[in-house]
C-alpha positions as CSV (number, residue, x, y, z in Angstrom):
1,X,6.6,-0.2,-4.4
2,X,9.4,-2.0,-6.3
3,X,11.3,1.6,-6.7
4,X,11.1,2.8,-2.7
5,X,9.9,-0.3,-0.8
6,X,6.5,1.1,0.1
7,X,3.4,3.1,-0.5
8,X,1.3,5.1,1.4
9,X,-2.5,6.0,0.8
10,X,-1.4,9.7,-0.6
11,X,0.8,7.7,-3.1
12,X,-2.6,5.4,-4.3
13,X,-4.8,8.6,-4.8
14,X,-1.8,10.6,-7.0
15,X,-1.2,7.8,-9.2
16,X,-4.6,6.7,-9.9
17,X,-6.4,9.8,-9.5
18,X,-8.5,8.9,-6.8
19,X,-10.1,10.0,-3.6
20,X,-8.9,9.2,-0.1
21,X,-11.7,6.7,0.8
22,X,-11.3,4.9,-3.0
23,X,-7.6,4.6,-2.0
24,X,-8.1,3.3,1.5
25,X,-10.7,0.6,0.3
26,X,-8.1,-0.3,-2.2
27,X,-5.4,-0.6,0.4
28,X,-7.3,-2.8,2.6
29,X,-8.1,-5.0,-0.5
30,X,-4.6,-5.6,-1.1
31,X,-4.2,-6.4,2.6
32,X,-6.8,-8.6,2.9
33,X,-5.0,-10.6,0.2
34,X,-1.9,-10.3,1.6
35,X,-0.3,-8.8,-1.2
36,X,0.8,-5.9,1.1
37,X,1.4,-5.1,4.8
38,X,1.7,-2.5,7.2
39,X,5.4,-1.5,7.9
40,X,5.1,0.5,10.5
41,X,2.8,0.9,13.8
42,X,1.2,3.6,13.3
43,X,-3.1,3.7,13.5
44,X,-4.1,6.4,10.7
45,X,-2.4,9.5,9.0
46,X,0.6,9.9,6.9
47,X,2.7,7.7,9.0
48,X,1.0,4.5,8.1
49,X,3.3,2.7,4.9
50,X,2.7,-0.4,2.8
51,X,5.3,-2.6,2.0
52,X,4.9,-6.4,0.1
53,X,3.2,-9.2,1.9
54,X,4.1,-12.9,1.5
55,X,1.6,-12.9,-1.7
56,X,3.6,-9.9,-3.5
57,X,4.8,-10.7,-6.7
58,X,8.6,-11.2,-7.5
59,X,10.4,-9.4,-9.5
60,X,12.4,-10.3,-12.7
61,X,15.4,-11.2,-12.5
């Protein structure tokens, strides 16, 4: 998320392997503790991205 400012669900399942529900359930997760957000309106499908909520972790410096 660092690198390109968000993720989406297909980004979750190719980096960890997983299948789409594992990935949602872990997106909502995160969401639920606010370490990401939605950036963009959309309901379902490729268009929804992720991007850092308030509880994101900073970088280094």
């Amino acid at each position: 998320m660092r690198e390109y400012g968000f993720v989406t669900n297909q980004t979750i399942r190719r980096l960890f392997d997983i299948h789409v529900y594992a990935a949602r359930d872990l997106l909502n997760s995160l969401r639920e503790r606010e370490i990401i957000d939605k950036i963009k309106d959309a309901r379902g499908g490729t268009g929804v991205k992720y991007g850092p909520g308030p509880k994101f972790p900073k970088g280094r410096s």
